[in-house]
C-alpha positions as CSV (number, residue, x, y, z in Angstrom):
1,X,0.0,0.0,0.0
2,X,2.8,2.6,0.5
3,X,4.1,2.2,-2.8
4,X,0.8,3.2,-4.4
5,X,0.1,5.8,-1.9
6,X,3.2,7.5,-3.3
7,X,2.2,6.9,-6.5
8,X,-1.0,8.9,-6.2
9,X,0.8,11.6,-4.5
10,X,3.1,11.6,-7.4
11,X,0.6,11.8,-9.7
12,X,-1.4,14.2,-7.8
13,X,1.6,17.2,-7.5
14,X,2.1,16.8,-11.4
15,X,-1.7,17.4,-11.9
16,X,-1.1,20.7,-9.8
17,X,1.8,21.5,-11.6
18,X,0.1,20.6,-15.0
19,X,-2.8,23.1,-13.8
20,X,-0.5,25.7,-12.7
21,X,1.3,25.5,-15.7
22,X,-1.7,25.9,-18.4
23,X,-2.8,28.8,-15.8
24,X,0.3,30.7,-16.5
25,X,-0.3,30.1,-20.1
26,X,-3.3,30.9,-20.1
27,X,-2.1,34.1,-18.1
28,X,0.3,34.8,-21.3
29,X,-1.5,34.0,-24.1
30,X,-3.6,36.9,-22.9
31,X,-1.1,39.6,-22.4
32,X,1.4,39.0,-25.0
33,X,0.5,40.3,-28.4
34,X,1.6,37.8,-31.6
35,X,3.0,40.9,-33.7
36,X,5.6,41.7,-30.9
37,X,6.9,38.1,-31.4
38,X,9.7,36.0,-33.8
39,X,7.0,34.1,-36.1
40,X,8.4,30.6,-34.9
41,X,6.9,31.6,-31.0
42,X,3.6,32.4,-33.0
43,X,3.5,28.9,-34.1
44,X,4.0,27.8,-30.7
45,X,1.3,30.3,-29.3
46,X,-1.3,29.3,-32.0
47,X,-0.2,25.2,-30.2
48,X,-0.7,26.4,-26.8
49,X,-4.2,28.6,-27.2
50,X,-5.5,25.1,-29.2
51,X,-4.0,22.7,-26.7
52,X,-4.5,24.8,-23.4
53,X,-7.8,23.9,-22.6
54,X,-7.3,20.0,-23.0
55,X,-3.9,20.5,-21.1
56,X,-6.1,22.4,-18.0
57,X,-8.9,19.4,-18.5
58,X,-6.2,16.3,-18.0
59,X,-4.4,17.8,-15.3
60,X,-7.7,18.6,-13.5
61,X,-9.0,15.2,-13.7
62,X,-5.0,13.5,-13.1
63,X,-5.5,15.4,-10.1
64,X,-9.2,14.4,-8.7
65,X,-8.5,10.6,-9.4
66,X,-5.0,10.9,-7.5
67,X,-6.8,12.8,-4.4
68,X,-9.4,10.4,-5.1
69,X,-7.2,7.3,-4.6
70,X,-5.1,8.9,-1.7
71,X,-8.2,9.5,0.6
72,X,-9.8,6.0,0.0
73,X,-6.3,4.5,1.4
C-alpha cells in the first residue's frame, strides 16, 4: 500500500503543476501580443491557445482521481 500511496501523490503534485502550468499560459496567451513576437513563437502560441484547454482538463482530472485514490487509502 505505501508504494501506491506515493504513486498517487506523485501523480497528484504533477496534476497541480500541469494546472499551474496551463494557468500561467493561459495568463500569457492573454497579455502577449503575436505581432511583438519572432513568427516561430507564434507557431508555438497558436499550439498552446488550441491545446490549453485540454492541457487544464487532464491535469484537472489526473489530479481528482489521485486525491481520489489517496483519501480512500
Amino acid at each position: 500500500m505505501p508504494m501506491f500511496a506515493q504513486l498517487a501523490a506523485l501523480a497528484a503534485w504533477f496534476g497541480v503543476l500541469g494546472m499551474f502550468t496551463a494557468s500561467l499560459n493561459a495568463v500569457a496567451l492573454r497579455l502577449v501580443r503575436t505581432d511583438e513576437v519572432p513568427r516561430y513563437v507564434r507557431r508555438r502560441m497558436r499550439w498552446w491557445s488550441t491545446h490549453n484547454p485540454f492541457l487544464m482538463l487532464l491535469s484537472t482530472a489526473l489530479t481528482i482521481t489521485a486525491l481520489t485514490c489517496l483519501a480512500t487509502l
